[in-house]
C-alpha positions in Angstrom: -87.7 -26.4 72.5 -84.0 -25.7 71.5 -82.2 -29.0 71.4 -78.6 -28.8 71.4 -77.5 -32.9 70.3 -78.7 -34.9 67.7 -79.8 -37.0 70.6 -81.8 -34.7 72.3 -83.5 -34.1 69.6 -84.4 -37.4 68.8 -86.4 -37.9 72.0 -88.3 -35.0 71.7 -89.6 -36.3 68.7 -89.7 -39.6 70.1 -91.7 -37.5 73.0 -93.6 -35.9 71.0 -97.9 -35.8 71.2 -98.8 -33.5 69.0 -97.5 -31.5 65.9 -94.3 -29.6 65.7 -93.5 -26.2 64.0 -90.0 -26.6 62.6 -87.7 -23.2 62.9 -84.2 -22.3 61.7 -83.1 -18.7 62.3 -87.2 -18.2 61.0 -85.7 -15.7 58.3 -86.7 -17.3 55.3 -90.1 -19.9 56.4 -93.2 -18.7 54.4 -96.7 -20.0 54.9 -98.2 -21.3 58.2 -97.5 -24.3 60.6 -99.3 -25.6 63.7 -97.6 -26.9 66.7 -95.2 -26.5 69.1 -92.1 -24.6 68.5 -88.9 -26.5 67.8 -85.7 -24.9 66.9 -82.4 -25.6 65.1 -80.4 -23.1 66.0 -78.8 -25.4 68.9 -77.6 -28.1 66.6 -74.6 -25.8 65.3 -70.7 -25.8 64.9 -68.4 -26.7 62.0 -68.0 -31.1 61.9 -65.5 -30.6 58.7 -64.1 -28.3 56.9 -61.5 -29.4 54.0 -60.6 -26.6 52.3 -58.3 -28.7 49.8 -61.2 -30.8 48.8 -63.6 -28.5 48.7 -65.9 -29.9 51.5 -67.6 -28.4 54.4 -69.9 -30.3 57.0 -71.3 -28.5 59.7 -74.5 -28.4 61.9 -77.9 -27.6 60.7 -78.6 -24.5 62.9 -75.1 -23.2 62.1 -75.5 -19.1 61.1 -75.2 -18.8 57.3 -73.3 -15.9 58.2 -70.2 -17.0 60.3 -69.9 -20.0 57.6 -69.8 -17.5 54.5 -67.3 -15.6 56.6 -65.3 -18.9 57.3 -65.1 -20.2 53.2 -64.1 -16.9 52.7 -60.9 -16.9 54.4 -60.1 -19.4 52.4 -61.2 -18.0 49.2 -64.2 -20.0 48.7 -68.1 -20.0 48.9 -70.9 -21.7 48.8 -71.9 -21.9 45.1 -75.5 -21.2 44.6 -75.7 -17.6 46.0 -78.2 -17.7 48.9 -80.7 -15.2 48.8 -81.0 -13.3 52.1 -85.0 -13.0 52.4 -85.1 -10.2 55.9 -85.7 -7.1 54.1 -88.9 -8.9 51.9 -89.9 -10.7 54.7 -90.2 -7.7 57.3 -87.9 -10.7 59.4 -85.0 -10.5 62.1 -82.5 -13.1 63.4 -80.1 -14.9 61.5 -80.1 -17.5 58.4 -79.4 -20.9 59.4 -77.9 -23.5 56.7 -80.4 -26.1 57.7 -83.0 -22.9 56.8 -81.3 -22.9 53.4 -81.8 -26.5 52.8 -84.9 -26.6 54.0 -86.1 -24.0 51.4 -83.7 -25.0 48.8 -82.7 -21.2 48.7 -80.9 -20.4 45.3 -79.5 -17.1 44.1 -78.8 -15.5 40.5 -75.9 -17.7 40.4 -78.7 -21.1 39.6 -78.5 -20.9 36.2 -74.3 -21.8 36.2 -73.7 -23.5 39.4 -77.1 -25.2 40.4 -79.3 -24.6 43.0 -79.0 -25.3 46.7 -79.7 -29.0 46.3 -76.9 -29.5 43.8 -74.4 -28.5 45.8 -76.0 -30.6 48.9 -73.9 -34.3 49.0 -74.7 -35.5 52.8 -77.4 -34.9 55.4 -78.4 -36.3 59.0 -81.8 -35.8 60.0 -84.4 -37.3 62.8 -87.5 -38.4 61.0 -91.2 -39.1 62.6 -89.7 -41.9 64.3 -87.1 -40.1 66.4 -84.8 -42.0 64.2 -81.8 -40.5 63.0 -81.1 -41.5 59.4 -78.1 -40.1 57.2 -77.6 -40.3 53.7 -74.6 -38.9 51.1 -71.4 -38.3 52.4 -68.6 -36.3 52.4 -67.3 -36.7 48.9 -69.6 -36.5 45.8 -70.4 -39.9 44.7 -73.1 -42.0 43.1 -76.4 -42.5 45.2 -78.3 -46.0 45.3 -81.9 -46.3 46.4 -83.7 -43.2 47.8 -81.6 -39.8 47.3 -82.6 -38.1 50.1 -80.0 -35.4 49.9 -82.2 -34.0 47.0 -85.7 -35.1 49.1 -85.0 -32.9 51.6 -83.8 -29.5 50.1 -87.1 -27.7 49.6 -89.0 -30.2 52.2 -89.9 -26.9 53.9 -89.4 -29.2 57.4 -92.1 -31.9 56.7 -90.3 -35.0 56.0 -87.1 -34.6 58.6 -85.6 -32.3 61.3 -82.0 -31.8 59.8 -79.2 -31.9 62.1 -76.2 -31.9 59.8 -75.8 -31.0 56.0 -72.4 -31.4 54.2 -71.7 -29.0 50.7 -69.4 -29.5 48.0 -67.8 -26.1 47.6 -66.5 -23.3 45.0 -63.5 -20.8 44.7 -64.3 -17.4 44.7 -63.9 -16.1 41.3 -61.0 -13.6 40.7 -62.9 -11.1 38.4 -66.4 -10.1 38.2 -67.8 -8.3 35.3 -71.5 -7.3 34.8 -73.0 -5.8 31.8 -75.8 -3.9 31.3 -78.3 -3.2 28.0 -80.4 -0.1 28.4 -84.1 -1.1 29.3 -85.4 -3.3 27.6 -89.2 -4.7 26.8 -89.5 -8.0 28.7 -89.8 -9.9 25.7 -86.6 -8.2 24.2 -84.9 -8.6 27.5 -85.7 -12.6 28.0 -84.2 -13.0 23.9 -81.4 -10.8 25.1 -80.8 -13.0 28.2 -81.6 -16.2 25.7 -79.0 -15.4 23.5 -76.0 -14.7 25.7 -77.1 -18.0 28.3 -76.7 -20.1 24.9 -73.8 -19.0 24.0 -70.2 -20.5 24.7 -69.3 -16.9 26.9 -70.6 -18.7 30.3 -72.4 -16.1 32.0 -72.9 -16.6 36.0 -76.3 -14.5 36.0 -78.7 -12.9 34.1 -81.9 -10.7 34.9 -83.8 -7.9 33.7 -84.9 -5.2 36.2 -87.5 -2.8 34.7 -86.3 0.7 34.7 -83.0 -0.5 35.4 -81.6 -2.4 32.7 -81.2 -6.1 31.8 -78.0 -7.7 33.4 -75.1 -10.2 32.8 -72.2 -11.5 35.1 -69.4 -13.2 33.9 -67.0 -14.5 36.5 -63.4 -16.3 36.7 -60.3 -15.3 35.9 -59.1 -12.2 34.7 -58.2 -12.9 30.8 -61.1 -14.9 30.4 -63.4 -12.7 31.8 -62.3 -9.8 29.7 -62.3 -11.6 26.5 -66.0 -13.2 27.9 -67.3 -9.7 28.5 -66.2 -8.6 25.2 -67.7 -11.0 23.0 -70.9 -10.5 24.6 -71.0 -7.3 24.3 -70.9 -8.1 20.5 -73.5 -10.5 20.7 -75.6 -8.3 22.4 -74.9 -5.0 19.8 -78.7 -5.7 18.1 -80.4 -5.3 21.3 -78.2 -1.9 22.3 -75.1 -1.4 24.0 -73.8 -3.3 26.8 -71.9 -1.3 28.9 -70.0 -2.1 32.6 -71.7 -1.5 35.6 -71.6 -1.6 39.6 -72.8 -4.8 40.7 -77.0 -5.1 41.1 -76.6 -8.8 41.8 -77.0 -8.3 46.0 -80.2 -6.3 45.9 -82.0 -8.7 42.7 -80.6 -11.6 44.7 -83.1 -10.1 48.0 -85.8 -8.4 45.7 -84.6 -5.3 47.2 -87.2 -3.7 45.0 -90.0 -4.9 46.5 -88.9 -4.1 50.4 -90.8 -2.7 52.5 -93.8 -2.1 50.2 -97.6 -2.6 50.0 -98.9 -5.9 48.4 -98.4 -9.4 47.9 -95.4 -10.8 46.6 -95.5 -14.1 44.5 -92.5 -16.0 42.8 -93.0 -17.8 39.4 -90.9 -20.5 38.0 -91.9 -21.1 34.6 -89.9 -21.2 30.9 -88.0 -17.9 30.7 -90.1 -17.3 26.4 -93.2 -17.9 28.5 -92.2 -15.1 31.6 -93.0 -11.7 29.4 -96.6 -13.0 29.0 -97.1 -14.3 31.6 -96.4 -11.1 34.0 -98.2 -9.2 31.6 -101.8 -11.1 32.6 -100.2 -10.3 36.3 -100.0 -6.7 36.2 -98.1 -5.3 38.8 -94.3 -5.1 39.3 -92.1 -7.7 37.5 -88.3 -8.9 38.5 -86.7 -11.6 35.9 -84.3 -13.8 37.1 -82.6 -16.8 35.9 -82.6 -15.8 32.3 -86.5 -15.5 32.9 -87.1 -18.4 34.4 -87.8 -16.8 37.4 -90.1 -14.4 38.2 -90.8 -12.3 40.9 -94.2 -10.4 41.4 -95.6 -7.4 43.3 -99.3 -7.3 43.1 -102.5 -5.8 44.5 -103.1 -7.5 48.2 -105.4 -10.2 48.2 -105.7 -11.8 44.7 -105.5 -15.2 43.0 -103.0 -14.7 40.6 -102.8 -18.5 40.1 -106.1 -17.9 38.8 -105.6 -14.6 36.8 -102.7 -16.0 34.7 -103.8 -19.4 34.2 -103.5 -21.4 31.9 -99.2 -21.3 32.7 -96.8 -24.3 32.8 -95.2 -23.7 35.9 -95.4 -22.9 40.1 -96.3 -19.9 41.7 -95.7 -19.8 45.7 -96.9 -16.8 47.7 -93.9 -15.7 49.2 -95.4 -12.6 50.9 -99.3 -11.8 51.4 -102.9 -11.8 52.3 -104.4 -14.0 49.0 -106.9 -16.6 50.8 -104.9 -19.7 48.7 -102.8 -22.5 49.3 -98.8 -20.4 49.8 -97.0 -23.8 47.6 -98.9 -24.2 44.0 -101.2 -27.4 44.2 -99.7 -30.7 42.3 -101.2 -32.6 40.2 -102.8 -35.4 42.2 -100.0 -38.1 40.7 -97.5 -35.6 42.5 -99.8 -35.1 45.4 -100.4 -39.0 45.7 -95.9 -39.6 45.5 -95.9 -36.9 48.3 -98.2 -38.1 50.1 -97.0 -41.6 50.7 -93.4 -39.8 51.3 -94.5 -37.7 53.9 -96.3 -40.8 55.5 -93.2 -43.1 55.2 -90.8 -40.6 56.6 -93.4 -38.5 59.1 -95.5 -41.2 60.2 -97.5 -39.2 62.9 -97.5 -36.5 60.7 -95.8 -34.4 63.3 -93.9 -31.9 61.5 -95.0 -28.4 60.0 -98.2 -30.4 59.5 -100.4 -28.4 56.6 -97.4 -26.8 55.3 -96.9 -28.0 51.7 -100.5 -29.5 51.5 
């Protein structure tokens, strides 16, 4: 089923007798859902799109990649940096925005401009009811009762089918620097990253790729950047010297490192002091990002590294693999019981991805 109106789609749910696997472009979905295949990608085209206020409003199966192209002929982006998951997933076809949402997908760029959800100020979706319910707007402004603008980025599909999603929206910067220490220990890398995140010097990323190097982008304009860039560098002297490199920031934005390789792949968020410990009881391949506090994981096929690293304060999701556990880490059951009664308020027939986040 592809609808192509809000309307349509409404009476499918409506229609609906039995459960319903919610698909975007199906780039970026992890974990398994039952049902009958419903798609997005019909429910796409620009609604708005103010350049001068910074506001774009479009259609939830519009292609991620026609409306990056669009902002930036106008010199502007989307500002979380949206992870393009194809070559890690082994997946074709084309990111949709309502996909992003959906999964709350959030680059490097998180730690300075927020993740997918902050940027998020209006949706429209069809609930269990076939009712179509919109909340936020077009402007940023304050939010009474339920904020379901932030309840449905990361929803994974199982509280709403979105139909429309308005962004509040970024300039493109006019210089991009990135630095890079020599390789570092993880521990020395996460106080590396520590020290130049708390500092007054702003930087737009920071990761540590093993073998590579640890890495920090500073973005704006041109005079800032440069003085920016070289007062980290001094900050940075006791851990070695920060020197100007090629960008890395596409291929740790898609875990290019793990691509087309053998095991499972998991993804941590946990405090960044607690992420060199943490990987070590993991074994396997490490990627920081976020300063540390994410962290990406290659391991051995099969295993329950919730298990081998507990205790950790924190989530670990199976992003990629064969380990017989549940793909979202299990909440506490006060967070289970909140979800829960969400899920049945807004998906009373429990008709969508149902399973998926249990």
């Amino acid at each position: 089923m592809r609808p192509s109106t809000e309307e349509e789609l409404a009476e499918i749910v409506q229609g609906a007798a039995g459960p319903l696997r919610i698909r975007g472009g199906g780039t970026r979905a992890i974990g398994h859902a039952a049902g009958d295949l419903l798609e997005t990608v019909g429910l796409a085209g620009v609604r708005l799109y103010e350049p001068g206020a910074l506001t774009l409003v479009a259609g939830a199966g519009s292609r991620l990649a026609e409306i990056e192209a669009l902002l930036a002929g106008e010199g502007q982006r989307l500002p979380f940096e949206v992870p393009d998951m194809r070559g890690l997933l082994g997946r074709a076809g084309a990111s949709t925005l309502g996909g992003v949402v959906a999964a709350n997908a959030s680059g490097p760029r998180r730690i300075q401009a927020g993740a997918c959800r902050d940027s998020l100020i209006g949706v429209r979706f069809v609930d269990g009811a076939g009712q179509v319910v919109k909340n936020g707007g077009r402007v940023m402004k304050n939010v009474t009762g339920y904020d379901l603008v932030k309840l449905l980025a990361g929803s994974h599909g199982t509280l709403g089918v979105l139909t429309e999603v308005a962004f509040k929206l970024l300039p493109m910067p006019e210089t991009t620097v990135t630095l890079a220490l020599p390789d570092l220990a993880p521990d020395r890398a996460v106080a590396a990253m520590a020290a130049a995140l708390g500092s007054p010097f702003d930087p737009s990323a920071a990761a540590h790729w093993p073998g590579r190097g640890t890495f920090l982008r500073v973005e704006g304009f041109e005079a800032s950047v440069r003085y920016r860039a070289m007062r980290l560098r001094a900050l940075l002297a006791p851990f070695g010297v920060a020197e100007e490199v090629e960008s890395p920031w596409e291929a740790i934005r898609d875990v290019a490192p793990f691509h087309g390789r053998e095991g499972d792949v998991w993804r941590l968020s946990l405090k960044p002091s607690d992420a060199p410990a943490v990987a070590a009881r993991a074994g396997g391949e490490a990627l920081f990002d976020w300063g540390g506090g994410l962290v990406w994981l290659l391991c051995d096929p099969g295993i329950d590294l919730r298990a081998r690293i507990a205790p950790f304060a924190g989530h670990a999701t199976l992003i990629r693999g064969s380990a017989p556990v549940a793909v979202f880490q299990p909440e506490p059951r006060p967070l289970a019981a909140i979800a829960a009664g969400l899920r049945a308020r807004f998906d009373p027939r429990g008709l969508f991805n149902p399973g998926l986040m249990a």
